[in-house]
MARDOGU-172110 format. One line per 5 residues: their letters; for each residue x, y, z of C-alpha. Coordinates in steps of 0.02 Angstrom, whole numbers, plus 50000, padded with zeros to 5 digits. Each point is the difference from the previous one (the first is absolute). Example, Ala and Ser with C-alpha at 12.3 -4.5 7.8 and 13.67 -1.06 7.14 Angstrom:
BEGIN
AS = 50615,49775,50390 | 50069,50172,49967
***
This chain:
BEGIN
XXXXX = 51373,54034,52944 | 49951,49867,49885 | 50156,49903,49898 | 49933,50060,49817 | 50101,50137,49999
XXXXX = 50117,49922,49872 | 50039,50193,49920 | 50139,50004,50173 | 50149,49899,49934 | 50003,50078,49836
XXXXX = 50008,50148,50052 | 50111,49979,50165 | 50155,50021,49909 | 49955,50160,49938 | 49929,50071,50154
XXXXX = 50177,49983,50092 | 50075,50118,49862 | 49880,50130,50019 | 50009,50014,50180 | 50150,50029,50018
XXXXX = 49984,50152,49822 | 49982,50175,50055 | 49852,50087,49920 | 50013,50056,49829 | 49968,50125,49896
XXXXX = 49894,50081,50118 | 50045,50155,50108 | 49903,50035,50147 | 49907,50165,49994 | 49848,50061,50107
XXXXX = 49848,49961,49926 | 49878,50126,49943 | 49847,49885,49916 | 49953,49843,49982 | 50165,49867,49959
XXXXX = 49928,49857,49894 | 49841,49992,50059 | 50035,50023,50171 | 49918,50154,50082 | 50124,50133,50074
XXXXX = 49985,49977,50193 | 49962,50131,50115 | 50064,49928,50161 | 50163,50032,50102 | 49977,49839,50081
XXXXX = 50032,49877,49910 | 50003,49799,50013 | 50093,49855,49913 | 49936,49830,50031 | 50099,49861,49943
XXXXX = 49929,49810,50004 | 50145,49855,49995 | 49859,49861,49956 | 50042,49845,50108 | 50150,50040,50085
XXXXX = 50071,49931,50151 | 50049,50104,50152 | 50147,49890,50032 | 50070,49967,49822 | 49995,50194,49993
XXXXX = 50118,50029,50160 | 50109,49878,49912 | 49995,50038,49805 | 50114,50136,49938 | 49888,50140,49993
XXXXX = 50072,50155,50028 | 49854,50141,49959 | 49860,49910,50103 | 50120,49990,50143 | 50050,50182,49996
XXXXX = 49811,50034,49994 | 50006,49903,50175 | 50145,50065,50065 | 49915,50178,49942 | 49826,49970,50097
XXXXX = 49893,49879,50083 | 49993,49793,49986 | 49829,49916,50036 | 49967,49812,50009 | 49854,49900,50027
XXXXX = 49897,49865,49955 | 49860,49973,49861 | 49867,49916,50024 | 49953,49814,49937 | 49849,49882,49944
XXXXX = 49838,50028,50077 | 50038,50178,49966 | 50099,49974,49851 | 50126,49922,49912 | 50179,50092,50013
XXXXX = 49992,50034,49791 | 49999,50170,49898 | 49829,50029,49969 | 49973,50021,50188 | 50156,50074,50043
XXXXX = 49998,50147,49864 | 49818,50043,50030 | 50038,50003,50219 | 50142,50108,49943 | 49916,50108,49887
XXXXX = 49838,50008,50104 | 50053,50046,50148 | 49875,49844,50054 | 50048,49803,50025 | 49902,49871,49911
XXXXX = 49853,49966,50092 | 49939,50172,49966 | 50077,50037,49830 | 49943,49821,49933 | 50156,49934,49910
XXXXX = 50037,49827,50023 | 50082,49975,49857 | 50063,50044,49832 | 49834,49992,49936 | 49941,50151,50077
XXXXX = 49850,49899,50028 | 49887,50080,50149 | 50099,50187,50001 | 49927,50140,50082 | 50110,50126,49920
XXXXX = 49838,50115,49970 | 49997,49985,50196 | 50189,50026,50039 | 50091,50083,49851 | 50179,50021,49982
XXXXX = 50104,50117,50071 | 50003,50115,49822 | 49833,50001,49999 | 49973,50053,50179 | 50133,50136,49954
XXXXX = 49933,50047,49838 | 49812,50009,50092 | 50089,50115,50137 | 50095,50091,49890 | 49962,50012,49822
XXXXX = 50137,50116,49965 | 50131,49860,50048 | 50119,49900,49861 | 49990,49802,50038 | 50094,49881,49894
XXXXX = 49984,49808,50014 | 50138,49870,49903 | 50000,49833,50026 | 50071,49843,49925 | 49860,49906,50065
XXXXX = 49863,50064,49906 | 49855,49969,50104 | 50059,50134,50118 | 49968,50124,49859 | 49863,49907,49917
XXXXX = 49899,49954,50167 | 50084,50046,50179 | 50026,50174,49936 | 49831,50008,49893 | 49927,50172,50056
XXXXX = 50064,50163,49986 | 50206,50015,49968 | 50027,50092,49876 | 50125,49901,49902 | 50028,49824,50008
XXXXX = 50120,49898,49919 | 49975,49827,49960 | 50209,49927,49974 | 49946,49826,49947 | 50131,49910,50132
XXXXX = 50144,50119,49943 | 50088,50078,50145 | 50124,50077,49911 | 49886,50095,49912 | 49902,50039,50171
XXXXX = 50159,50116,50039 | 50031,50058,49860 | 49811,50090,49999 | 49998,50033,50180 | 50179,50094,49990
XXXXX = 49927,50103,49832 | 49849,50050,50083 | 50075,50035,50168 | 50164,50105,49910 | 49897,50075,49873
XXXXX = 49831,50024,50060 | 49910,50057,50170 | 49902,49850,50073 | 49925,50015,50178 | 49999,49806,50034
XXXXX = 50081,49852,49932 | 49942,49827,50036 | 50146,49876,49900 | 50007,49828,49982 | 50143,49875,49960
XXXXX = 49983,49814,49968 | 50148,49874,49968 | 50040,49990,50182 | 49826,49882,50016 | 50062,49930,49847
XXXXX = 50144,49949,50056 | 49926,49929,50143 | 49883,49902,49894 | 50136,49919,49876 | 50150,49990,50125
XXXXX = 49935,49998,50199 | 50016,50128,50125 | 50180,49943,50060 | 50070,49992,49814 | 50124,50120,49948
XXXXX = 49891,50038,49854 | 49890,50065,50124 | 50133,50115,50075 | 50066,50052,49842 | 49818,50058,49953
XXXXX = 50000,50099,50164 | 50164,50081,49949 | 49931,50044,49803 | 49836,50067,50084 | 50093,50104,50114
XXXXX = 50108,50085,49857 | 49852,50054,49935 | 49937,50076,50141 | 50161,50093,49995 | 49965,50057,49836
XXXXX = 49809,50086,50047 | 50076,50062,50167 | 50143,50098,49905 | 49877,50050,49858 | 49897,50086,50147
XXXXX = 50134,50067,50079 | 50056,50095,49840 | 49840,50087,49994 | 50031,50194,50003 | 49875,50014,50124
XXXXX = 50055,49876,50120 | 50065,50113,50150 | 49848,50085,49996 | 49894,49835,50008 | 49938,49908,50156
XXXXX = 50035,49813,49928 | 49958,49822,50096 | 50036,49836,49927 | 49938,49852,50052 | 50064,49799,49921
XXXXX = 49869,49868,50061 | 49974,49815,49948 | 49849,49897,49968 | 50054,49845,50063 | 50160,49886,50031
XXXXX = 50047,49838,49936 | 50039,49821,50057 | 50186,49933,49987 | 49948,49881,49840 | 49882,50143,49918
XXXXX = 49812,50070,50015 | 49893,50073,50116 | 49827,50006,50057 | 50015,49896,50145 | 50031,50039,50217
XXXXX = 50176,49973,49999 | 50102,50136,50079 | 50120,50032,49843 | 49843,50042,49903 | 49907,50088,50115
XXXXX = 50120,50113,50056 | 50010,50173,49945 | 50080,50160,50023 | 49988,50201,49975 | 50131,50097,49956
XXXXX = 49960,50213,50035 | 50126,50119,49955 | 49974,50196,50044 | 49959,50132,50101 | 49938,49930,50165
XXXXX = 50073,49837,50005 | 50174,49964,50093 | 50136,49952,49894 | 50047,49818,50052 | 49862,49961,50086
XXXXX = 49874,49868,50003 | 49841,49924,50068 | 49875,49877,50018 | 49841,50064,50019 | 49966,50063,49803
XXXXX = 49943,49918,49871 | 49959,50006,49813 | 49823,50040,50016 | 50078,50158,50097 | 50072,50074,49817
XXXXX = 49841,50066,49924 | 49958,50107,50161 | 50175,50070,50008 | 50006,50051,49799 | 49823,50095,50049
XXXXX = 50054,50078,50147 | 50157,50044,49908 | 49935,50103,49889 | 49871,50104,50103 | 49843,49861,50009
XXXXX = 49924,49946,50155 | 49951,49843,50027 | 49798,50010,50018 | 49955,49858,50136 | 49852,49980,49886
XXXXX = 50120,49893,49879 | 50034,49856,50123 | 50179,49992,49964 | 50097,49876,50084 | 50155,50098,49992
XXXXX = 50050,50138,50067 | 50135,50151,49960 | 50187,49926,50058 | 50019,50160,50116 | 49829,49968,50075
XXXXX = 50039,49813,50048 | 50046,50031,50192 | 50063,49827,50100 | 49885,49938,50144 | 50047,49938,50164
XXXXX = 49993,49827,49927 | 50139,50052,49892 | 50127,50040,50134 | 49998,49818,50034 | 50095,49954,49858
XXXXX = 50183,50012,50097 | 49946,49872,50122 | 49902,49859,49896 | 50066,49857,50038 | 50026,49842,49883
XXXXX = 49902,49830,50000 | 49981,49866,50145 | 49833,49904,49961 | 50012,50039,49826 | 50122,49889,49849
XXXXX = 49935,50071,49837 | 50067,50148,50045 | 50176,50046,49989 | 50115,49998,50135 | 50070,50175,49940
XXXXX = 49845,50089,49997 | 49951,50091,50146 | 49805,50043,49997 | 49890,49990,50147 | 49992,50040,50195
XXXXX = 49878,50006,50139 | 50052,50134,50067 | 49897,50142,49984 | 50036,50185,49962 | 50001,50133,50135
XXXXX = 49823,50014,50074 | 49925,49848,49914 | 49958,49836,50063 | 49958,49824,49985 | 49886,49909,50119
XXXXX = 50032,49824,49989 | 49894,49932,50140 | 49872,49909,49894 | 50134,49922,49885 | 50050,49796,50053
XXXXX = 50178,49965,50017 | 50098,49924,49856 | 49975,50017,49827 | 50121,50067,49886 | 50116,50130,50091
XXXXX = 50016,50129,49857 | 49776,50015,49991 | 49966,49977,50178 | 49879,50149,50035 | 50019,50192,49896
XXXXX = 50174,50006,49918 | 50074,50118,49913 | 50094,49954,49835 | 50061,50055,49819 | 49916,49921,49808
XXXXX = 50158,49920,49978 | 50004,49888,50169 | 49817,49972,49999 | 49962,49946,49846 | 50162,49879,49997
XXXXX = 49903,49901,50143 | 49890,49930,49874 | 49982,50083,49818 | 49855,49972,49900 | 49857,50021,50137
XXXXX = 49967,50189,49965 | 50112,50072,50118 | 50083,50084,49834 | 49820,50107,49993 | 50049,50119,50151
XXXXX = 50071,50143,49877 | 49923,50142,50108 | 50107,49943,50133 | 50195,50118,50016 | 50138,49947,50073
XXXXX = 49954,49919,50182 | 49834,49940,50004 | 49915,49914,50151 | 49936,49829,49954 | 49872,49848,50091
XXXXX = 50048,49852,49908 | 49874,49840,50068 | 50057,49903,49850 | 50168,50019,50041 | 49994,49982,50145
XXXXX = 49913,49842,50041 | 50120,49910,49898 | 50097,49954,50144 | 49916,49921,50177 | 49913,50090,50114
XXXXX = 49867,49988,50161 | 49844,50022,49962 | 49867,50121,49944 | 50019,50133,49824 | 50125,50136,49978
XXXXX = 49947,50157,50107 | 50100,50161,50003 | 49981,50178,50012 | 50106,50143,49931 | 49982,50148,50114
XXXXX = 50032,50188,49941 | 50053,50134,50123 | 49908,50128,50070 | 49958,50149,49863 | 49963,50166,50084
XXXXX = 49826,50056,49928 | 50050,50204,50028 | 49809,50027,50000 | 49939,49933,49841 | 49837,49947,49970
XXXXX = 50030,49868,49852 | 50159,49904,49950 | 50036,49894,49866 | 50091,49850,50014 | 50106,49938,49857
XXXXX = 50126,49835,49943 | 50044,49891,49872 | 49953,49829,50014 | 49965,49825,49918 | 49893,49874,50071
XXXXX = 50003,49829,49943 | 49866,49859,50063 | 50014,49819,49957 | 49914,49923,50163 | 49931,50048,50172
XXXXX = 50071,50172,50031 | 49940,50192,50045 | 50068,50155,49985 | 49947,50152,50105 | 50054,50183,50047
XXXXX = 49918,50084,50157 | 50056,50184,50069 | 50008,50032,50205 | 49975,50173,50066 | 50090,50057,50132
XXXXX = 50038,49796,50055 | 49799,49987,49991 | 49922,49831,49909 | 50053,49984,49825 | 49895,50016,49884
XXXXX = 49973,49920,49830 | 50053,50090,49853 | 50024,49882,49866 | 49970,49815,49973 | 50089,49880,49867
XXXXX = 49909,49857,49945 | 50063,50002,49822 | 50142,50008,49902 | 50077,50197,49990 | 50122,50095,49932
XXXXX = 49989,50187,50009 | 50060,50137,50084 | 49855,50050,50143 | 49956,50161,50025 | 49858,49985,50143
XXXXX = 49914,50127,50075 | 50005,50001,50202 | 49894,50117,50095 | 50076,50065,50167 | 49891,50000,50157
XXXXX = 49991,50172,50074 | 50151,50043,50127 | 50086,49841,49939 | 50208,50031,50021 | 50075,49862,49941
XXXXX = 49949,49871,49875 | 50080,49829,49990 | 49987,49831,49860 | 50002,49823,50003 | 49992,49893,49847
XXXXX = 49951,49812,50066 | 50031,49840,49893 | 49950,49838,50035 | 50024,49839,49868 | 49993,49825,49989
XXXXX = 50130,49954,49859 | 49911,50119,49895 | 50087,50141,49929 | 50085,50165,50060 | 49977,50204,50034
XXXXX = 50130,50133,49980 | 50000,50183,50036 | 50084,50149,49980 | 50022,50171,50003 | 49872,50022,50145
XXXX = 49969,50172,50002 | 49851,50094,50110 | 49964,50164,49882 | 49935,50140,50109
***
């Protein structure tokens, strides 16, 4: 967030105290009407998301913050990586819309805190998509960053609650409503950890100390909707997000690991107490509040996320055990381990085009995570492959002819195994990918029947970055069907894919 939030120290101080206050003169009793303006929900599953704007994953496992760490220790932990400039930068007006949208930026259209170029008529937020579903439902937005009322959430909720940079306040509304009244959805919002960030640094105590006030309040809305009459009756899932991180000495908005990593924290039915993973991301919430609460997810939306218990790992994933760490590479920390050649069970690489040399960890298809790759060289774009979860498979010529090598271009292939056809007539083949071109370089898919000649499917001459869906039409009799996804580069750019799947 921007630093002209100057309402945060005055009203730090009083924001401890009131964490840490039971509620007040209010008794919880089940609601039978409206509560305040806030339509009495009809829903037995219900959903609490909470939004921690620019906190670090790291400070967080460190700071003394008891309820946020019982909500992990109580359900799932999700980390992963935002995305960076070309895309866009790692700031709140981007990060709140992805979240809310269900969408990331180069569809919804945020690059900023302008708003400038949104296509929230195109991609609205999740209350809206549950209001449109669902008229009948209760949604209630509250955020201390008002633009998240005022613009991010600008369709359909029907309450939302501008707090003017007061997070004490924030809590003390959300616990009313949620003790009092009967909302379906809440989407919350609390501030002064960015600030802190912003005014003191990432590493500063202050920063930590923010982390701890936030958290008390989040113990405060968590036992406000626990005391509601109706809770052992109720079906609830909460989910704490961030927009962004922050650098040691303060702000965001650039590639830097501290700010562009990010985590989800889901607690309820469904997801295993204690455990984590590394393959959802924030753009996943929206999908899972919908699904939630009885909406399916219409392909015709183009959502980028998907429902948490519908995110299943791919082959690539299964890799992660055995990455190994650098050997080429020295921007990249010796710690991290991130990449391998060696492929899953039933893929391949052929290699026989490729000169010897170049730089060990790029040397043909390799298979890698967003934080090793992108720490090769940040700033060139490799922070755009967002579609990409977990293990991703990755032709690097940039990379990769950084280092000495015989001669002729990069030329690999990344070879599927067989798929049984079980007498289908059409298939559909389908993976994330992001292709990047800043020289000579091509990009192209072909499909082999029963080991006959592959043929072309698809052809990248252009940048991309989509998930394909692409129709493939199966040759009468045909068994078994089988990809190849060929790369070739001359210190141009890169291709990843992922979650290869052939759809019968």
């Amino acid at each position: 967030m921007r630093t002209s939030r100057h309402l945060r120290t005055l009203l730090a101080a009083g924001a401890v105290t009131a964490a840490l206050l039971p509620l007040t003169g209010v008794t919880a009793t089940a609601a039978t009407g409206p509560y305040k303006g806030l339509p009495n929900g009809t829903m037995q599953a219900k959903t609490l998301v909470i939004g921690i704007d620019g906190t670090r994953y790291d400070k967080l496992l460190t700071a003394d913050a008891p309820n946020l760490k019982a909500l992990m220790a109580g359900g799932l932990t999700a980390t992963s990586n935002l995305y960076a400039n070309p895309l866009a930068p790692t700031l709140s007006g981007p990060g709140w819309s992805t979240i809310a949208t269900g969408v990331w930026p180069d569809k919804h259209g945020v690059k900023d805190n302008t708003f400038t170029g949104s296509h929230f008529d195109l991609y609205p937020d999740l209350a809206t998509r549950l209001e449109t579903a669902a008229p009948a439902a209760s949604t209630l937005v509250a955020a201390s960053w008002n633009p998240i009322t005022d613009t991010v959430f600008n369709g359909r909720a029907d309450l939302r609650i501008p707090e003017s940079e007061n997070d004490a306040k924030t809590a003390s509304d959300a616990a009313d409503y949620l003790a009092n009244g009967n909302p379906d959805t809440v989407f919350l919002h609390f501030d002064q950890v960015d600030e802190a960030g912003h005014s003191h640094g990432g590493a500063s105590q202050q920063y930590l100390d923010a982390i701890h006030t936030v958290d008390g309040l989040v113990g405060q809305v968590v036992t406000a909707l626990k005391s509601r009459p109706t809770y052992g009756s109720e079906d609830w899932l909460i989910l704490v997000t961030t927009d962004h991180g922050h650098t040691d000495a303060g702000g965001h908005g650039g590639n830097s690991a501290n700010e562009r990593r990010t985590f989800v924290i889901a607690d309820g039915a469904g997801h295993t107490p204690g455990s984590t993973r590394q393959d959802v991301k924030p753009v996943d919430i929206a999908p899972t509040v919908l699904k939630h609460e009885g909406v399916a997810v219409d392909p015709v939306w183009k959502l980028d996320g998907k429902p948490i218990g519908d995110i299943v790992p791919d082959a690539f994933d299964a890799l992660r055990p055995s990455l190994q760490s650098r050997a080429d590479e020295t921007g990249i920390p010796a710690t991290v381990k991130g990449w391998t050649h060696t492929p899953p069970a039933g893929w391949s690489i052929d290699n026989s085009a490729m000169p010897t040399g170049g730089v060990t960890e790029w040397r043909g298809w390799a298979f890698a995570t967003d934080e090793f790759w992108t720490a090769a060289q940040p700033g060139q774009a490799r922070e755009t492959n967002v579609r990409a979860r977990d293990v991703f498979a990755v032709a690097d010529s940039d990379e990769w002819d950084d280092k000495s090598h015989g001669a002729g271009q990069f030329d690999s292939t990344l070879i599927s195994p067989r798929y049984r056809l079980n007498g289908a007539t059409t298939a559909t083949l389908r993976f994330a990918t992001d292709y990047r071109i800043d020289g000579p370089q091509t990009g192209d898919v072909f499909i082999s029947f029963d080991s006959g000649t592959p043929q072309l499917l698809k052809s990248y001459r252009a940048d991309t970055n989509t998930f394909e869906s692409i129709p493939v039409t199966v040759p009468a009799g045909a068994a078994t069907a089988q990809l190849r996804f060929r790369y070739t580069g001359t210190n141009s750019a890169f291709w990843t894919v992922d979650q290869v799947a052939l759809d019968l």
